[in-house]
N, C-alpha and C positions, 0 to 999 in steps of 0.2 A: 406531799407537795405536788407531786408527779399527777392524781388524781382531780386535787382542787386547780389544776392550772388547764386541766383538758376540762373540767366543770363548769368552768367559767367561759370558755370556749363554745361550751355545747349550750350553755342559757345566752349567750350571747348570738348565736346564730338561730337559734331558736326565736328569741325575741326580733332579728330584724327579718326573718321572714313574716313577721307579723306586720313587720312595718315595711312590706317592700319596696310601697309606694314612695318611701323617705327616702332623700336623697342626702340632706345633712340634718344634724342635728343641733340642736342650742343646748350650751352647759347652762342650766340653771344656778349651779349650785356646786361649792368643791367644801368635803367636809373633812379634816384633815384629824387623826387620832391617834393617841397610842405615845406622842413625843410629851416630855416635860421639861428639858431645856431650850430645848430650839425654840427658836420661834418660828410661830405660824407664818408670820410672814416671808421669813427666808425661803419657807419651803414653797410656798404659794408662786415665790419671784424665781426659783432654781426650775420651774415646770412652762413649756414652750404653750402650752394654752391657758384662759382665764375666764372669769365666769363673763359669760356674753358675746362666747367666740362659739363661733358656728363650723361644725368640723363632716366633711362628706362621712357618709357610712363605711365606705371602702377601707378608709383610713385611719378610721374612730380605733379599732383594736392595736393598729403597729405604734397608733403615738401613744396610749396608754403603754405599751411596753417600752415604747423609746423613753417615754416619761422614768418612768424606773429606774432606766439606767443612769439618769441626768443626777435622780435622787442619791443613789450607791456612790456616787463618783464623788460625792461630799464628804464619803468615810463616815459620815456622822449616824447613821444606823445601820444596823446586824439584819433588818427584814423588811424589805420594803414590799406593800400590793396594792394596787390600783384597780378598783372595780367600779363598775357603772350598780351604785344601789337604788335607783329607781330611773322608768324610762317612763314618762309620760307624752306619749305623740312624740312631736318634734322636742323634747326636751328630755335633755337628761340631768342626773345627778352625779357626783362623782366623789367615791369616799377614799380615802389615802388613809390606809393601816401601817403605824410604823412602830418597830420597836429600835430604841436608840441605841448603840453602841455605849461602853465606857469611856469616858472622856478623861480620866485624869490617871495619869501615868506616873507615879514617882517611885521610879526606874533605879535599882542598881547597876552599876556601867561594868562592865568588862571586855575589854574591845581592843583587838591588836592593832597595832600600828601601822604594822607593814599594808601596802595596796591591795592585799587579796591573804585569805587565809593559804596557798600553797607555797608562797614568797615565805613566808615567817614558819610554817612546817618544813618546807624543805634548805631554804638556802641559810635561814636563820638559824635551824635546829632548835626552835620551838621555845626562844630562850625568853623567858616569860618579864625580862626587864625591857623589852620590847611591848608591853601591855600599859594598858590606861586600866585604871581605876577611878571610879569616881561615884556619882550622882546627877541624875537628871528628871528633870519634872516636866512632863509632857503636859499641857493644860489645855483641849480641844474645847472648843464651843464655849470659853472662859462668858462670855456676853450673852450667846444664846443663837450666834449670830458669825457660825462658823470660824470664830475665829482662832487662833492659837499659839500659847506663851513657854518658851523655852526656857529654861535655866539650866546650866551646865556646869558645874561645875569638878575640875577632874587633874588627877594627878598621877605620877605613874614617869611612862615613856615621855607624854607632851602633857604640860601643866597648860592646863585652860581653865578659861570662865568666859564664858559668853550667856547674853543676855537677847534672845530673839523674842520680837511680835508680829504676828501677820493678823491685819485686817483687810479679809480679801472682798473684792466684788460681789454684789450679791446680786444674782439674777438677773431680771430686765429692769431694774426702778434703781437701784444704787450700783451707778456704773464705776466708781472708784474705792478704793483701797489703798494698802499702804504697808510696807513693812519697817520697822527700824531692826539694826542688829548693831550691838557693842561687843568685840573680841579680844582678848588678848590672851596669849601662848605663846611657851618658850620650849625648846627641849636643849638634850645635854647631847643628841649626837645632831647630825645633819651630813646628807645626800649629797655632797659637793661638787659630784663629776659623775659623768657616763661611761662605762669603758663596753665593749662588747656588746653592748645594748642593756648594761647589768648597773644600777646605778652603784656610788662606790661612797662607803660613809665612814665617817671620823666621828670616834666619841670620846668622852674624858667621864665615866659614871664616880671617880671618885674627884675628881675638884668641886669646886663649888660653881667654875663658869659653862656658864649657857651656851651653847653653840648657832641657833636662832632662835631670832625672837621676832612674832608678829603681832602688830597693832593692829584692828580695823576698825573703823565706824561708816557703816550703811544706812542709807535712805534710799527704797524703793518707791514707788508710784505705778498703780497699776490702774489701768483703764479698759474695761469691758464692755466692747460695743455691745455684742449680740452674749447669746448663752454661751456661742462655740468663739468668740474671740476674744483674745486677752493682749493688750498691750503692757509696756515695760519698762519703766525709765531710773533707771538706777542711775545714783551718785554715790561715790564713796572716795574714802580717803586711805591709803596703806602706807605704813611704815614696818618696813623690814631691817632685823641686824643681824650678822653672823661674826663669830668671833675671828680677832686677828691670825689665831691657825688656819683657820676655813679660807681666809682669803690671802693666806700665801699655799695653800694645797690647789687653790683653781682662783687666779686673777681674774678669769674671767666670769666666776661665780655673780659679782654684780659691775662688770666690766672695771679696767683700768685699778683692780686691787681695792676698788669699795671695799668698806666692810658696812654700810646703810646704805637701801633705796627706798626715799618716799616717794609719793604721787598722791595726784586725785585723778579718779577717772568718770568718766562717765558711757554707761550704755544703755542701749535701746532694741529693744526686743519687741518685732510680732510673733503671734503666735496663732495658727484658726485649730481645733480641736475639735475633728466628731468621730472620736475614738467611743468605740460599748464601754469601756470599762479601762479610766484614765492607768490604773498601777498595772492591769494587765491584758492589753487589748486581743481581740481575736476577730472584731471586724471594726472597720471604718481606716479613716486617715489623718494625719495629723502634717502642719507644717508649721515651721516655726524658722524667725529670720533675724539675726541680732548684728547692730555693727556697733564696735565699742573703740572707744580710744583709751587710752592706758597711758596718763602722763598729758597734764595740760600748759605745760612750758612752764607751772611757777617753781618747780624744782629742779627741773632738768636735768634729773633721773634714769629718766624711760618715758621714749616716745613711738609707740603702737599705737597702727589704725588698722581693726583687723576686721573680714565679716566673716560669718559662719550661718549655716544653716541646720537643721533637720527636719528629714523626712521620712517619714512611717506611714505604710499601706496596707491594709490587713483585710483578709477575706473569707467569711466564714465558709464554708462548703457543706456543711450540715452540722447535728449538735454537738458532735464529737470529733472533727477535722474543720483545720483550718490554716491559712499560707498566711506570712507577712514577712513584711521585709523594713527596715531601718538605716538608712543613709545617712552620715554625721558627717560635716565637709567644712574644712575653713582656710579661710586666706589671709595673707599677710602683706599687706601696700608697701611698708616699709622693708629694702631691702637687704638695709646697709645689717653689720654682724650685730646684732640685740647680744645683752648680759645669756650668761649659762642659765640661769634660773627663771627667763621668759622665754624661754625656748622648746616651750613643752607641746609636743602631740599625743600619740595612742602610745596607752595602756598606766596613764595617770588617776582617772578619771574612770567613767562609767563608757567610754571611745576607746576600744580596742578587739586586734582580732581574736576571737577566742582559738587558742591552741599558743597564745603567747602571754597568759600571766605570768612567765616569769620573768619577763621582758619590758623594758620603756625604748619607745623610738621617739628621739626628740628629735624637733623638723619648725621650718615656717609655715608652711602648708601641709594639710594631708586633707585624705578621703578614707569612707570605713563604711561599709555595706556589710551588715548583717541581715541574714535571712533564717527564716525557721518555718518548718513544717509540723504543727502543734496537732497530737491527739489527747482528747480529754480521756484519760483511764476508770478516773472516780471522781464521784460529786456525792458525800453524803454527809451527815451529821451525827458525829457522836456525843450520844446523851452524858451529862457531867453532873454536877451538884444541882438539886433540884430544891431550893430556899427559894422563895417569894420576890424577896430583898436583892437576890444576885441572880437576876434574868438574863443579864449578859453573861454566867456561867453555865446555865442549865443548857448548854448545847455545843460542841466544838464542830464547827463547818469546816472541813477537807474536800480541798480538790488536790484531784494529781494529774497530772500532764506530763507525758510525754513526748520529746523533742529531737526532730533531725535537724543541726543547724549547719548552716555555710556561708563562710565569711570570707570579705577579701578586704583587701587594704592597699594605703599606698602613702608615703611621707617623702616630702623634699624637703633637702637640708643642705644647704648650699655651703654651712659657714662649720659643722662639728662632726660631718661624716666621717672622718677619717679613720676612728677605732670604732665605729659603729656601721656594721656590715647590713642593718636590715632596713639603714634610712638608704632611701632614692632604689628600693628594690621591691618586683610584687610581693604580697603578702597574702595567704589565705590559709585556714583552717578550716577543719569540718569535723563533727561526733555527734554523739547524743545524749541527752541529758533529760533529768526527771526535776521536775517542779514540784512541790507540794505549799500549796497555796492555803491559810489558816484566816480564819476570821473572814471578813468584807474587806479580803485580801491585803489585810493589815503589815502579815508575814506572808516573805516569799522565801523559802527555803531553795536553793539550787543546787543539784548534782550534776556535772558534766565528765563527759571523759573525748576528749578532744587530742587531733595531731593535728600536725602543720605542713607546710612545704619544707621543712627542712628534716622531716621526720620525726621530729619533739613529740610525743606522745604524755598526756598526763590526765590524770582525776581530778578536775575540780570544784573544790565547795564555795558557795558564795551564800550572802543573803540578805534581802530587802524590809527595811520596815518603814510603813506608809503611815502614817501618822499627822 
């Protein structure tokens, strides 16, 4: 690969000294190959130029490789290349080689419960009725037309079944999309209180009562001005229940000794994205801006108006170093004391400082600045089963990175600080960590080993799949 990509380079600059005089060129022609689910035309409308757009010389090569990356960032194939296969004068041709990924995933589950694998190895003691067991069917490109069908179903620690579709935006001509999602889950323990910043849970694994239970039905709405912006407009409905132990262990679990809180809410999300490479960026920027309400007065439940943002800057430095940084921040209008169980900040969620998973700081506000200093160590392909039929085996792509990162933090909690010493106090972390990045960055595998201001030191595993 190392060779055919300086090849193409060197016929490429070869051929415009031929044409010096040329200052832009006209795409005649985009010939797209190699795909058998997709459609042509997804892929035609996912690329920032079209046949009859005239592109300066200067420029003709970074948008073919910018093109690339647009294509990668759909998950939907394992090898993308874009080459000029015929330049006549002022016009050229433009051929697209793709080979697809696999698209159908039916997954056995194995999956701890706890927020992070070191919570459940270490404070848990690794107790394996704390696991989910189940089944899940990933169904990518089910149309041809990136889209993708979930079924879950799973028992264990949290008994689920959830039913998700996403039909997303396709390029420049189909600006809209849509997801529905149906949920419902119950488990036998439940998280009731915060003590220390440790959350504290109550279980009963031999009665037959459920400790919560959650209902959901979602409607999303997605609206895609350009290639790099995506708008958001969710509605949905939730109904929560926890048993009458839960809510005399913490009345304030859903205030005033609830044992249900329903609502409908609704939120709205921008988003502009011109990150290289959406599941693992190393240059570009990303911002994103959502204000949701939580509670539309017909239950009078829960009434949250909150905004939030994020912001990611990434900077390559050459092919192997690169700096970025990630900013998660949100607000809360309402100031009066909200239920225990809306009351969540960092370290719930994918928002927190690392040198604290073993930690939750619940707060009305916070901020969370993560930075990292990325070197690539490896980028190669190991050769696998070599069948006709399994093209998508006959190669395993590894990269490996490694990471200095430095994080700080900050959570106001105006109404539950009182056993919890790390809300309304700085927070930062810092260590290093190894990534090993599989597939078209399908799996992200993570090794960190992090300390804090408080001197906490620990080895962290974690891991991502892009799907």
């Amino acid at each position: 690969m190392f060779f055919l990509r300086y090849f193409w380079i060197l016929i490429f600059f070869a051929t415009a000294s031929l044409h010096a005089q040329v200052k832009h060129v006209c795409i005649e022609a985009i010939e797209v190959a190699g795909h058998k689910k997709t459609k042509t035309k997804l892929i035609l409308n996912e690329l920032s130029f079209a046949v009859g757009d005239s592109i300066s010389l200067k420029d003709l090569l970074p948008t073919l490789e910018q093109n690339k990356k647009y294509l990668q960032n759909t998950l939907l194939f394992r090898s993308v290349v874009l080459k000029i296969s015929q330049w006549n004068g002022q016009s050229i041709r433009i051929k697209i080689q793709l080979k697809e990924s696999w698209y159908i995933f039916p997954l056995p589950q194995f999956e701890l419960a706890d927020r992070n694998f070191n919570v459940w190895w270490q404070r848990h003691k690794r107790d394996l009725r704390r696991a989910n067991l189940g089944a899940w069917l990933l169904w990518r490109n089910l149309s041809g037309y990136n889209d993708l069908l979930k079924l879950i179903v799973q028992f264990g620690y949290t008994r689920k079944f959830e039913l998700d579709y996403t039909l997303p935006p396709m390029g420049r001509q189909r600006k809209f999309g849509f997801n529905i999602n149906a949920l419902f889950s119950d488990n036998k323990e439940i998280a009731f209180d915060t003590e220390a910043n440790k959350l504290q849970f109550y279980n009963n694994y031999v009665g037959s009562e459920r400790q919560f239970q959650r209902i959901r039905g979602r409607f999303r709405l997605y609206y895609r001005r350009t290639l790099f912006e995506t708008q958001k407009l969710e509605i949905s409905y939730l109904q929560l229940k926890i048993s009458d132990t839960a809510a005399r262990l913490n009345p304030d679990f859903f205030s005033g000794g609830q044992t249900k809180q329903q609502s409908f809410n609704i939120q709205y999300t921008y988003s502009l994205d011109r990150r290289d490479i959406q599941a693992y960026p190393l240059n570009g920027y990303f911002v994103s801006a959502r204000i949701a309400k939580r509670g539309l007065g017909i239950f009078n439940d829960l009434n949250q108006l909150e905004i939030g943002t994020k912001i990611g800057y990434y900077k390559s430095l050459g092919p192997w170093l690169s700096v970025g940084s990630t900013l998660n921040a949100q607000y809360n209008f309402n100031r009066k004391k909200q239920a225990y169980y809306n009351n969540k900040a960092l370290g719930y969620w994918d928002d927190f400082v690392r040198g604290y998973q073993y930690y939750v700081i619940d707060g009305q506000d916070y901020f969370c600045l993560n930075s990292d200093l990325n070197f690539k160590i490896l980028d190669v392909k190991i050769p696998l089963i070599k069948k006709p039929k399994m093209t998508y085996l006959n190669v395993l792509p590894l990269r490996i990175h490694l990471r200095y990162h430095l994080d700080v933090g900050y959570v106001w909690d105006q109404h539950y600080q009182g056993l919890n010493p790390l809300s309304n106090s700085d927070l930062w972390g810092t260590g290093i960590g190894l990534d090993f990045i599989l597939y078209s960055y399908n799996v992200i595998l993570q090794i960190d080993y992090s300390w804090n201001k408080n001197g906490d030191t620990g080895l962290y595993f974690s891991y991502k799949f892009n799907f």
